[in-house]
C-alpha positions in Angstrom: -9.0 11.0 -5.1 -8.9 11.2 -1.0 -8.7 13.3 1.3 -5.7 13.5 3.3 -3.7 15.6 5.2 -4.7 18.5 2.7 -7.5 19.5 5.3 -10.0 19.5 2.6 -8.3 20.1 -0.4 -8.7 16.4 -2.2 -12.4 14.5 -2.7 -13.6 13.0 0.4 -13.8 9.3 0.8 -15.9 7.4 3.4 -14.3 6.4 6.8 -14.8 2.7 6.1 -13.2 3.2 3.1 -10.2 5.3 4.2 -9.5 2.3 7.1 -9.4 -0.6 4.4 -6.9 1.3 2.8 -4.4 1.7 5.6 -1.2 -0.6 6.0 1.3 -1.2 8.2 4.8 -2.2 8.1 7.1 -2.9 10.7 10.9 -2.4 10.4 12.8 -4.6 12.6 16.2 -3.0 14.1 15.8 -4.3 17.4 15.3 -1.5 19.7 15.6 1.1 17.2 12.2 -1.1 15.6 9.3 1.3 14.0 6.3 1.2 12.1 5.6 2.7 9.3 1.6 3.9 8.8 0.2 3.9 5.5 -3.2 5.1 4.1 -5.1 8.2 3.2 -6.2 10.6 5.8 -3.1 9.8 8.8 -2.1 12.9 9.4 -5.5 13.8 10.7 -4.9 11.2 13.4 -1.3 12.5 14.6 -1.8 13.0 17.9 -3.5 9.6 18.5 -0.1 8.2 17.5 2.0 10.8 19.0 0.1 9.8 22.2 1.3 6.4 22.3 5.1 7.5 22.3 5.1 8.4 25.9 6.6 11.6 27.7 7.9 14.5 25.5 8.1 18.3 25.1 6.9 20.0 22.2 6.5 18.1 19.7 8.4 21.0 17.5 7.2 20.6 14.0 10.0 21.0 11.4 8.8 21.9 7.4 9.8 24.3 4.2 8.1 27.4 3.3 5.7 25.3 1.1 4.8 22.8 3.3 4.3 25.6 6.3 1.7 27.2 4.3 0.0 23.8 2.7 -0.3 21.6 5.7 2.0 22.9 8.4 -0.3 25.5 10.0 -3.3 23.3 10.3 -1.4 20.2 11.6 0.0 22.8 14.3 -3.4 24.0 15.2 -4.8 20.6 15.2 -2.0 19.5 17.6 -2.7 22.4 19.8 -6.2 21.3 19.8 -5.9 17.8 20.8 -3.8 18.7 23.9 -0.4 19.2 22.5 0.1 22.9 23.6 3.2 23.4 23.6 3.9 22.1 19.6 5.3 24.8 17.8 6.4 25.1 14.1 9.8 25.7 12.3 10.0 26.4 8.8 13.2 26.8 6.5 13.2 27.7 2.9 11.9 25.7 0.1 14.8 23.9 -1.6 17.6 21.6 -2.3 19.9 24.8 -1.5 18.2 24.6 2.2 20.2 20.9 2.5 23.5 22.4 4.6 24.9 23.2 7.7 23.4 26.8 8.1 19.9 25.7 8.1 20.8 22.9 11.0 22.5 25.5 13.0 19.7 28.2 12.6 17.3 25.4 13.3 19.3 24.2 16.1 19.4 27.7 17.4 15.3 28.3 17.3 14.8 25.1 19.3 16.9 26.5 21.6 15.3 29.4 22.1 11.5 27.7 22.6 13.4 25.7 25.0 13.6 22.5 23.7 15.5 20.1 25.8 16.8 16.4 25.5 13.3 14.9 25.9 11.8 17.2 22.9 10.5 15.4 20.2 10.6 16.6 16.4 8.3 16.1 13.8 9.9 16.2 9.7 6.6 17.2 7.8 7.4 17.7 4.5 9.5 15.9 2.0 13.1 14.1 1.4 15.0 17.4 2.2 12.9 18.0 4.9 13.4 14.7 6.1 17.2 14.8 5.8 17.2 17.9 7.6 15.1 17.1 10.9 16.6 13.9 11.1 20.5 15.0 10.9 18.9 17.8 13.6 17.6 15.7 15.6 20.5 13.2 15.8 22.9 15.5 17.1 20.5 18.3 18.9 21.7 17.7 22.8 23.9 14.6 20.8 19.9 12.8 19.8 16.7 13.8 20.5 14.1 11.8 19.0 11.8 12.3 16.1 9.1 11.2 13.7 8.4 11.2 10.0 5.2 12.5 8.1 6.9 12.8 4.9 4.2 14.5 2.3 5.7 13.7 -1.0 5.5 10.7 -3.3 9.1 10.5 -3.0 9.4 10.4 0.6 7.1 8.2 1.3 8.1 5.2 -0.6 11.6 5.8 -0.1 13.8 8.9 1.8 12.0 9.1 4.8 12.2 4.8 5.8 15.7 3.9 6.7 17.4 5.7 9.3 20.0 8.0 6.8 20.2 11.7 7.4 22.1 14.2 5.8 23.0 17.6 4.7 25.1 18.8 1.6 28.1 20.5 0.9 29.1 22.8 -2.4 31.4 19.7 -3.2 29.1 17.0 -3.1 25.6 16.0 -2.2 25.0 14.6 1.8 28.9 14.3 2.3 27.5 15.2 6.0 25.5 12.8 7.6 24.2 10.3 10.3 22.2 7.2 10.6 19.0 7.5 12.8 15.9 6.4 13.1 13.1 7.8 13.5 10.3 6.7 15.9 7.6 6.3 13.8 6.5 6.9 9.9 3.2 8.3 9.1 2.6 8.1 4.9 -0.8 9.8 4.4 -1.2 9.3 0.4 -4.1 11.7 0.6 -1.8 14.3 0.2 -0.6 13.3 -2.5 -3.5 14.7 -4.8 -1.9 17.8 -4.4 1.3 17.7 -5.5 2.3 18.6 -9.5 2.9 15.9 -11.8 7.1 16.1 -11.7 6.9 15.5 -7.9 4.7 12.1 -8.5 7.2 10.9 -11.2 10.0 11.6 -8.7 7.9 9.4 -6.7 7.1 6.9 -9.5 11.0 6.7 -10.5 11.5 5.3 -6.4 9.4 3.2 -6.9 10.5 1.5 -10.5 14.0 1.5 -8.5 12.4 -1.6 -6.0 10.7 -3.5 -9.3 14.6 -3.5 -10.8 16.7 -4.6 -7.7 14.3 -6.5 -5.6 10.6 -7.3 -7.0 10.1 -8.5 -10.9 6.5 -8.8 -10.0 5.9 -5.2 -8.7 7.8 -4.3 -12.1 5.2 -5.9 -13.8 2.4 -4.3 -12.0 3.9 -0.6 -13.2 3.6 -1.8 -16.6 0.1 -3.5 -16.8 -1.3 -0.8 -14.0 0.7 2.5 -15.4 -2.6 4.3 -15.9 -3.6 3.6 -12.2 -0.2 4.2 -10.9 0.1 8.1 -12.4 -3.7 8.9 -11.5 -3.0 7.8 -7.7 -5.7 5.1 -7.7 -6.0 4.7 -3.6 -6.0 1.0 -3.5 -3.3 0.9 -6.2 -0.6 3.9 -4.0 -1.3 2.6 -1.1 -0.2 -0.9 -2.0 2.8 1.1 -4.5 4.1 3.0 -1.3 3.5 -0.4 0.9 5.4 -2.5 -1.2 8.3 -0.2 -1.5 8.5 0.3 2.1 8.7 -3.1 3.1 11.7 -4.0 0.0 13.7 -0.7 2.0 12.4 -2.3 5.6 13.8 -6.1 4.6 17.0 -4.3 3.1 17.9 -2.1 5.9 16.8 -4.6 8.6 19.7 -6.7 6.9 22.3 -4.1 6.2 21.6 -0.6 8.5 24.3 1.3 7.9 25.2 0.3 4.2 28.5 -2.3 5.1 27.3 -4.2 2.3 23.6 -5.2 1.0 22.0 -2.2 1.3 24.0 -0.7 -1.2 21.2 -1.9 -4.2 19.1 0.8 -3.0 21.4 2.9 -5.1 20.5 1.7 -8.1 20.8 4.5 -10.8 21.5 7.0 -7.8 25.3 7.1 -8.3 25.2 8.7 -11.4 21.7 10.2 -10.5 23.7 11.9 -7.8 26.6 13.3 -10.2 23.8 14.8 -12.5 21.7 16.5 -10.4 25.3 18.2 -9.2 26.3 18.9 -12.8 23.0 20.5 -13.2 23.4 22.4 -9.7 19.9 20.6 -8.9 18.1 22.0 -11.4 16.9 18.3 -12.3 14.6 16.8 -9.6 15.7 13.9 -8.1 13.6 11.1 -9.6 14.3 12.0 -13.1 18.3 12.4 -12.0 17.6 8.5 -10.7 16.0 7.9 -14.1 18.8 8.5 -16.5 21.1 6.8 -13.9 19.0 3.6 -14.0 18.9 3.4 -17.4 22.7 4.0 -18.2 23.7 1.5 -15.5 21.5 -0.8 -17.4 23.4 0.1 -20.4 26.7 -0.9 -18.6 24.9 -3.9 -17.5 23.9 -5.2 -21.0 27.3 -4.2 -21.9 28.7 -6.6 -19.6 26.4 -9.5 -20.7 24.8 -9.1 -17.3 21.5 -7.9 -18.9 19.2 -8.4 -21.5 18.5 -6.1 -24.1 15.3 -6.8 -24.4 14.8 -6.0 -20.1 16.8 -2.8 -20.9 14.3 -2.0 -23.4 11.2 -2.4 -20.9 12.6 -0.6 -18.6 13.5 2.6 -21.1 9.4 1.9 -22.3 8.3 2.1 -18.6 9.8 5.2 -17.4 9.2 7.2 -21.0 4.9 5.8 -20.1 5.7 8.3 -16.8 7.4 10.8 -18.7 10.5 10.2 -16.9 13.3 10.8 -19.3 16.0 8.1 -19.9 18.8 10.0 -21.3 21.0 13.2 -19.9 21.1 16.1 -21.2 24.1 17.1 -23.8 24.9 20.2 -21.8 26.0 18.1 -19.0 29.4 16.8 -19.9 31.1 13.8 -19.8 34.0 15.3 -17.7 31.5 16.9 -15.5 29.7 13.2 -14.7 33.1 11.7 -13.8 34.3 15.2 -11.5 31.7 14.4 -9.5 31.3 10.4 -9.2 34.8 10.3 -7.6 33.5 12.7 -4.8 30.5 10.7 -4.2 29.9 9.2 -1.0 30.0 5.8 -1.5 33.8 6.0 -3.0 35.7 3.5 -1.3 39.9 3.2 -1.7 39.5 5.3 -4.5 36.9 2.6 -5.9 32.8 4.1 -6.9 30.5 1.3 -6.1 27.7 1.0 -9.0 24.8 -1.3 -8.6 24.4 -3.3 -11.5 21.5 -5.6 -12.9 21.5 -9.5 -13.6 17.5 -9.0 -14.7 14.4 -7.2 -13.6 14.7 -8.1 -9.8 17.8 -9.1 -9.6 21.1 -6.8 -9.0 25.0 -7.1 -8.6 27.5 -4.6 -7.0 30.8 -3.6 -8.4 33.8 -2.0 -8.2 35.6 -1.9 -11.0 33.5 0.0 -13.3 35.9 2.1 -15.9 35.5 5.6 -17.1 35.3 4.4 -20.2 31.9 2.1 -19.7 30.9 5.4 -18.1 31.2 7.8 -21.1 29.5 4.8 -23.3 26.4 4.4 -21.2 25.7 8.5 -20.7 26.5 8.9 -23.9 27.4 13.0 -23.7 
């Protein structure tokens, strides 16, 4: 392992070879343009990069109750070190049930009170919810103040924290509130990574088998002949996992920023990922709600004479190697699935959108997916 942003917590690697490991890559949106940083041992450097952003107050670090104790504290102090005094540090608590509108208010209402102004800058350390939460803060704090992202979970980094989409939940539905924005820069230390428990580096891994099915054949492959690498966090092999990923999300949202059109294939398996992990009031993480929605799209795909069987089949073998399971519970009803696709987001004239597959690589998007295909393909 390396040592990252866990301030001493992972195996130490040489300089020389922590800077071969870092990438870059750039995400083209004109003036809204950033860069996302990639490599072990970034957040150490913060306030280099925070220094080339020009004038700003604070920077006002937002995180979770986990985070705040893992990282958060240090990162302040290091800040505060390096010239940055007047960074400060907010955390909420730990949780999907964090995601609504009384965290961003109370938020809202602590910046106001260390008198952050329109020229404050915040900083989303932590992971996806994290990252949904400062980003939706800062885009409508003094109507948009900017802000960075140093997301610290597998997830995050190759995917939720590159893209611009913000959002909070609601009890009917998950990010029903919401805002595009960008976010100045993107530092992924992998370091930390190490860290984390296995489920959060499968949430991770699920991301990241997401890009192989709608965009990369090729990076599929390398899941399959590399899976030992790939769930041990091999450096070389994450750093070019999370690079890869980034730059399939950079070249979609590049095309497609606010989700007219192309961009919906990133929601492969999400639509009914989403519905589950609301049946299940969240009690299933993310990338294993993304899972079991990949696979029975894939199931509606082969269905439809879209897919093979035989590429439905590697992809059930490739998330069962990462323990990712590939069917949903039976306590999680049929009815319960369909209650909450039609209050998904991306409903449209009474019409869900599901992102289908031709093969490994290659993807379609519909409209006219029936309740019935549905029930089939979750089989509950």
């Amino acid at each position: 392992m390396v040592q990252g942003a866990g301030f001493g917590k992972c195996e130490k690697v040489s300089q020389s070879e922590i800077n071969h490991q870092w990438e870059k890559v750039h995400v083209a949106l004109g003036d809204r343009s950033y860069d996302i940083h990639i490599g072990p041992g970034l957040l150490l450097e913060t306030s280099k990069y925070l220094k080339k952003l020009g004038h700003f107050t604070g920077p006002f670090i937002v995180t979770d109750t986990n985070v705040e104790d893992y990282v958060g504290q240090d990162l302040l102090n290091i800040l505060r070190q390096e010239g940055f005094e007047g960074a400060e540090l907010l955390a909420f608590e730990a949780g999907e049930q964090s995601k609504n509108m009384d965290t961003v208010v109370s938020l809202a209402r602590s910046l106001v009170g260390l008198g952050a102004d329109r020229s404050s800058l915040l900083v989303a350390l932590g992971g996806g919810v994290t990252g949904d939460i400062c980003g939706f803060l800062a885009s409508i704090y003094m109507r948009g103040v900017d802000f960075i992202q140093l997301p610290t979970t597998y997830l995050a980094q190759v995917d939720s924290s590159v893209g611009g989409k913000t959002g909070v939940d609601l009890p009917e539905g998950k990010n029903l509130l919401g805002t595009f924005a960008q976010p100045r820069l993107v530092l992924a230390d992998i370091g930390v990574l190490c860290t984390l428990p296995a489920q959060e580096i499968r949430n991770g891994i699920a991301e990241i088998v997401k890009y192989g099915m709608i965009k990369d054949g090729e990076l599929f492959e390398r899941l399959e002949s590399q899976w030992w690498d790939v769930i041990n966090l091999e450096p070389f092999t994450t750093a070019h996992l999370v690079k890869r990923s980034c730059e399939i999300k950079a070249e979609v949202v590049s095309k497609d920023e606010r989700e007219g059109g192309f961009r919906r294939i990133l929601n492969f398996g999400h639509t009914i990922g989403h519905a589950v992990e609301a049946a299940s009031n969240y009690t299933i993480a993310h990338g294993e709600a993304v899972a079991m929605g990949m696979v029975a799209v894939s199931k509606i795909s082969v269905s439809r004479g879209l897919l093979k069987e035989e590429d439905l089949q590697r992809l059930i073998q490739l998330l069962e190697r990462f323990s990712l399971p590939v069917s949903i519970p039976e306590e999680i009803t049929r009815q319960e699935i369909l209650k909450n696709l039609k209050r998904d987001k991306k409903v449209k004239d009474g019409r869900v959108h599901f992102v289908l597959t031709k093969a490994i690589g290659e993807t379609i998007i519909v409209d006219d997916v029936t309740d019935q295909e549905i029930c089939m393909a979750i089989g509950s």
